[in-house]
C-alpha positions as CSV (number, residue, x, y, z in Angstrom):
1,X,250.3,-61.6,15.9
2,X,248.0,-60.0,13.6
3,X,250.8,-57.2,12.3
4,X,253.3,-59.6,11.5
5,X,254.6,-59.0,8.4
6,X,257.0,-61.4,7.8
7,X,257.8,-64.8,9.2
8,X,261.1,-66.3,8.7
9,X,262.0,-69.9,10.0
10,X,264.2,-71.5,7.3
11,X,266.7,-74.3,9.0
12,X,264.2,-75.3,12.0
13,X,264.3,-78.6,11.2
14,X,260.1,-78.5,11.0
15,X,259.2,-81.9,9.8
16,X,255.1,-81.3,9.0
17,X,252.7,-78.4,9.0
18,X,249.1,-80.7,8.7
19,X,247.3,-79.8,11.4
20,X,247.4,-82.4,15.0
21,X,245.5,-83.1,17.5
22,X,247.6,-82.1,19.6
23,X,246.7,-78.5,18.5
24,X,250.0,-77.9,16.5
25,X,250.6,-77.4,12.9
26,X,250.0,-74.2,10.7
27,X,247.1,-72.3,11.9
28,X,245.1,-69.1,10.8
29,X,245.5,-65.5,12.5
30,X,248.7,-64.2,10.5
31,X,246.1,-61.9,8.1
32,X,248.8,-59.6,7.2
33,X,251.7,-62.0,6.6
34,X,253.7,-61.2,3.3
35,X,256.5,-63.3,3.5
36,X,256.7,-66.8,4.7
37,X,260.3,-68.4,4.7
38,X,260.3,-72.1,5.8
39,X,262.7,-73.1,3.3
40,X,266.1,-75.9,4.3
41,X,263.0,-77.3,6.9
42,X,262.6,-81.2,7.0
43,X,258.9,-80.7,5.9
44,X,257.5,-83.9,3.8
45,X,253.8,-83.6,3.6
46,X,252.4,-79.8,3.3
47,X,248.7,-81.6,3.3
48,X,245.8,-80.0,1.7
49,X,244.8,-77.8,4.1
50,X,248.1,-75.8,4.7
51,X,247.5,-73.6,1.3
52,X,243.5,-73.4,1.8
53,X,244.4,-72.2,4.9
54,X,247.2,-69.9,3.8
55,X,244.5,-68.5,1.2
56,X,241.9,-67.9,3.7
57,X,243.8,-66.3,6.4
58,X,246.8,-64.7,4.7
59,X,245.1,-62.7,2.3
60,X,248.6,-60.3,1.8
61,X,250.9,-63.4,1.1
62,X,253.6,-62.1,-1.5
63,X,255.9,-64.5,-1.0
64,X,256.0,-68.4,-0.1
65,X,259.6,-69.9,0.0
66,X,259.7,-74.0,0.6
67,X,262.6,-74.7,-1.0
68,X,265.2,-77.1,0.0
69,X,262.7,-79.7,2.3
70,X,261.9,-83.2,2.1
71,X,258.3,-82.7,0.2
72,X,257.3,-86.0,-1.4
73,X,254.4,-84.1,-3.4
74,X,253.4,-80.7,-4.1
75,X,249.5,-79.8,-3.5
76,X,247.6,-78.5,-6.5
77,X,245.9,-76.2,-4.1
78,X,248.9,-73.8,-4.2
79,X,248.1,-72.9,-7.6
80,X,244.8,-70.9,-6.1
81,X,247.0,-68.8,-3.9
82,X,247.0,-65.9,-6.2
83,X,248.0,-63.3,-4.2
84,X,252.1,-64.8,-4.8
85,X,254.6,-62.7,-6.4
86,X,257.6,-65.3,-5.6
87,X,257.3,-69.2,-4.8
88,X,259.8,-71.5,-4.4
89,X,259.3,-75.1,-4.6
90,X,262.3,-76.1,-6.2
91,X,265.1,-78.4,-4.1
92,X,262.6,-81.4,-3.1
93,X,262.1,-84.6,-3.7
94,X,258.7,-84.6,-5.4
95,X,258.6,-86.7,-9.2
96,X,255.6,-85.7,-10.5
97,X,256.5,-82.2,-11.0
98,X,259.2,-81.6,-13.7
99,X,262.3,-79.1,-12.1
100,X,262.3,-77.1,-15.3
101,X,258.4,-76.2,-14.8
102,X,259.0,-75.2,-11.3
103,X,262.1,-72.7,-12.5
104,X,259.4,-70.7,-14.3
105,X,257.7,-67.6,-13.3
106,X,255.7,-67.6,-10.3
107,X,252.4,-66.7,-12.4
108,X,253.2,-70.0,-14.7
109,X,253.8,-72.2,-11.6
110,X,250.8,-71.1,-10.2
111,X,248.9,-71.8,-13.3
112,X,250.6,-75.2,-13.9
113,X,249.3,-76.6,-10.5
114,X,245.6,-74.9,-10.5
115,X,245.2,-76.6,-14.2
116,X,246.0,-80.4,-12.5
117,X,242.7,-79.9,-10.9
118,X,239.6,-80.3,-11.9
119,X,236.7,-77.9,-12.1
120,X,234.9,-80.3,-9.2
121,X,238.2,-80.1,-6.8
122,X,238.4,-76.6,-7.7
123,X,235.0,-75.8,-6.0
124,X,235.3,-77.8,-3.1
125,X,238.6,-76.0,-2.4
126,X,236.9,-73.0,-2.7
127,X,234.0,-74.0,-0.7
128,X,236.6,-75.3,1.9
129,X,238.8,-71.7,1.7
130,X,235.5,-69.6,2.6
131,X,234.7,-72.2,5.6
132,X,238.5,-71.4,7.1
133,X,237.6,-67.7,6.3
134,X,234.6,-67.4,8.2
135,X,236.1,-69.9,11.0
136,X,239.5,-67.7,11.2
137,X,237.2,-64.5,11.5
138,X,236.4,-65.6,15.5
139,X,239.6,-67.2,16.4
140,X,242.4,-66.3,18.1
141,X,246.0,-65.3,17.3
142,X,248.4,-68.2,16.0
143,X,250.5,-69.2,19.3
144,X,254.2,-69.2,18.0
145,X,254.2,-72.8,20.8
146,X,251.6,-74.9,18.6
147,X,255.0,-75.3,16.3
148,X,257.1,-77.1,19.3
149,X,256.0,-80.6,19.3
150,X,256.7,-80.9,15.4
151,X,259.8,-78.9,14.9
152,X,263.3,-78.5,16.7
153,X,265.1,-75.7,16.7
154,X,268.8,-75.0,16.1
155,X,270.0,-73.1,18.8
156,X,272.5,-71.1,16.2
157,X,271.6,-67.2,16.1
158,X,272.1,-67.6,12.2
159,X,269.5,-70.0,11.6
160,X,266.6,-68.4,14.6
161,X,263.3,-67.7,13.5
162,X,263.2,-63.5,12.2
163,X,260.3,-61.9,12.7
164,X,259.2,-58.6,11.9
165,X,255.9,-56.9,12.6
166,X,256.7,-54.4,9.4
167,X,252.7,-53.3,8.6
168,X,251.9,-52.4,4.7
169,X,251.3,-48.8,3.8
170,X,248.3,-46.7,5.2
171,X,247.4,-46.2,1.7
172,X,246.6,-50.2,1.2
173,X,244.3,-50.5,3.9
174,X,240.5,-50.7,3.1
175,X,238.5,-47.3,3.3
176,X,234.8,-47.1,3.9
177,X,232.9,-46.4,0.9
178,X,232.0,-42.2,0.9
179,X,228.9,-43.7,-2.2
180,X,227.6,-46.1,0.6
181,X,227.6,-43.3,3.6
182,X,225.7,-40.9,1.1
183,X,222.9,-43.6,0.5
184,X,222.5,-44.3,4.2
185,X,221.9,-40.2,4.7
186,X,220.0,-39.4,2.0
187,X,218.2,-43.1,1.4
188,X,215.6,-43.1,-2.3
189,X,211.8,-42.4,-1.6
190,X,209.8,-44.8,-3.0
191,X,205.9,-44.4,-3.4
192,X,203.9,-47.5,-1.4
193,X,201.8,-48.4,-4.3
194,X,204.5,-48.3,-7.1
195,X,207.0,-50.6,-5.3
196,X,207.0,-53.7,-6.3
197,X,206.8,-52.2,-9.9
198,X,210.2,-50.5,-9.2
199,X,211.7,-53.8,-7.6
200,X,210.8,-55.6,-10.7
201,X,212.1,-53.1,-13.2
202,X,215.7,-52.7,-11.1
203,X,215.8,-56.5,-10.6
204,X,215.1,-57.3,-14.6
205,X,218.1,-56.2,-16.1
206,X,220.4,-57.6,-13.4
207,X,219.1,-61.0,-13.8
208,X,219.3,-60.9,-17.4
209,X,223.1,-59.6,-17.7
210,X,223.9,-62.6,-14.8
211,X,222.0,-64.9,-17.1
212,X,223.7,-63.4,-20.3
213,X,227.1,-63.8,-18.3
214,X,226.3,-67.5,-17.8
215,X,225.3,-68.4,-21.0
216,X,228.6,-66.8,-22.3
217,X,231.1,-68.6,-20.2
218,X,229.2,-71.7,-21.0
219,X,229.9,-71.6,-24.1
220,X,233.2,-70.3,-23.9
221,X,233.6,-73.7,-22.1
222,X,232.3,-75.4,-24.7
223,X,234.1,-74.2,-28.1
224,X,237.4,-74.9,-25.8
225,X,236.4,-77.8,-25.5
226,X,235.3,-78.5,-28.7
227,X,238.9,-77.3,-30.3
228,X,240.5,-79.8,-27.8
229,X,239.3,-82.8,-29.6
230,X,241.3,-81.1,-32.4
231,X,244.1,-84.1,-33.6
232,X,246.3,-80.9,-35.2
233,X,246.7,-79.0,-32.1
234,X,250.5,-78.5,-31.1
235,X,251.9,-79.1,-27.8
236,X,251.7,-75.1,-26.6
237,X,248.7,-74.4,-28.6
238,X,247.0,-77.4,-26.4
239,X,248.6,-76.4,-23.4
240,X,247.2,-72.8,-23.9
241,X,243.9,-73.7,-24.6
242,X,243.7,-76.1,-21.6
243,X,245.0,-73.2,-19.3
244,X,242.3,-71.2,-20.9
245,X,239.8,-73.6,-20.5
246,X,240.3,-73.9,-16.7
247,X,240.4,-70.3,-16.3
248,X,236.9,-70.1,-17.7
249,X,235.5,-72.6,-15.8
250,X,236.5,-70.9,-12.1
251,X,234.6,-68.3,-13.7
252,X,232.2,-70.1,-14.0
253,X,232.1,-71.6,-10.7
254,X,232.6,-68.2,-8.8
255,X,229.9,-66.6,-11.1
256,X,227.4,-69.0,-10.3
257,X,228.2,-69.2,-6.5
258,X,228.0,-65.6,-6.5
259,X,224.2,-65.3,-8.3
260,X,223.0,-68.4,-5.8
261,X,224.3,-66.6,-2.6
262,X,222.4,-63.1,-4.1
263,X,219.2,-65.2,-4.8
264,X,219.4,-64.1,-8.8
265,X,219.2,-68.0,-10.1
């Protein structure tokens, strides 16, 4: 199943997607899913793991449609799935979430939910995404069965699970780097005994611009911050600074769990 393309399976009657022990519930190996359509489902809880999951192994997700299901609450954690172009949450239960928020555009939903979190829930989703990532890099395709035991099926043609294995143009797929084949043939001479000078010079400027980088988004962080405390902010002038202000602090996040994993800080 790793060319399906799209997955439609509105009017299943699937009641939960958390993972069981039982081995069903969602599961990684659809890496080029677009389009997931599980709207008119009886789903209640989506859990947290269903959208970290989504993020880690559906990297080409367009479009998420779950309106029209029983959801109680609506995980923050979609808000990081920012490869959406279309989401539909509208049609459930849920109170905390205002219907005229979830009517707006998909880029202003996503925001809306990725700002109720904080910075710390932020990073352990993160951390959580790239340990499905690595995990869904060694596992095997998603059995259409693992569904079974939490979902029936109306036996209607008109409401049967559609399915097409449709792959994305040749033109999106990744390409090996021609710069990165030259360097491997034609690799940079370096004399024995002016190495490590060399290593140090390279190395200097990098760490510096990272450090730069840092200092920059921290204080970013901190005049938002700062103009927050502000008693003569409007409504949509806080409201934009606050979306601002978490934007700047995933940079942050990413930027400094980037620099630790290259050994720069």
């Amino acid at each position: 199943l790793k060319s399906l393309h799209t997955l439609r399976i509105a009017n299943n009657r699937i009641s939960t997607l958390e993972k069981q022990q039982d081995g069903s519930g969602w599961s990684m190996g659809l890496h080029q899913l677009s389009v997931l359509d599980l709207s008119g489902n009886q789903i209640r809880d989506l859990g947290v793991d269903f959208p970290l999951i989504l993020t880690a192994g559906s990297p080409a997700l367009q479009t998420l449609l779950l309106q029209n299901n029983e959801l109680t609450t609506i995980p923050p954690e979609l808000g990081l799935i920012r490869t959406l172009k279309k989401v539909d949450l509208r049609g459930n239960p849920q109170r905390k979430i205002r219907t005229v928020v979830l009517e707006k555009a998909t880029e202003d939903i996503l925001d809306y939910l990725q700002n109720r979190m904080t910075p710390e829930q932020i990073s352990n989703a993160q951390q959580k995404t790239q340990s499905y990532r690595a995990k869904g890099s060694i596992e095997a395709d998603l059995p259409i069965e693992s569904f079974t035991s939490s979902m029936s099926v109306d036996p209607e043609p008109s409401q049967a699970a559609v399915v097409s294995t449709e792959l994305p143009p040749a033109d999106d797929l990744p390409r090996p780097s021609e710069e990165g084949e030259q360097l491997k043939e034609e690799p940079v001479k370096v004399e024995q005994d002016e190495q490590p000078a060399n290593q140090t010079s390279d190395s200097q400027p990098e760490v510096e611009t990272a450090s730069s980088l840092l200092d920059e988004l921290r204080k970013n962080i901190e005049s938002l911050s700062m103009e927050l405390k502000s008693f003569s902010l409007t409504q949509a002038k806080r409201h934009a600074l606050k979306k601002h202000l978490a934007m700047e602090r995933s940079k942050l996040i990413r930027e400094e769990r980037r620099l630790a994993q290259e050994g720069k800080i």
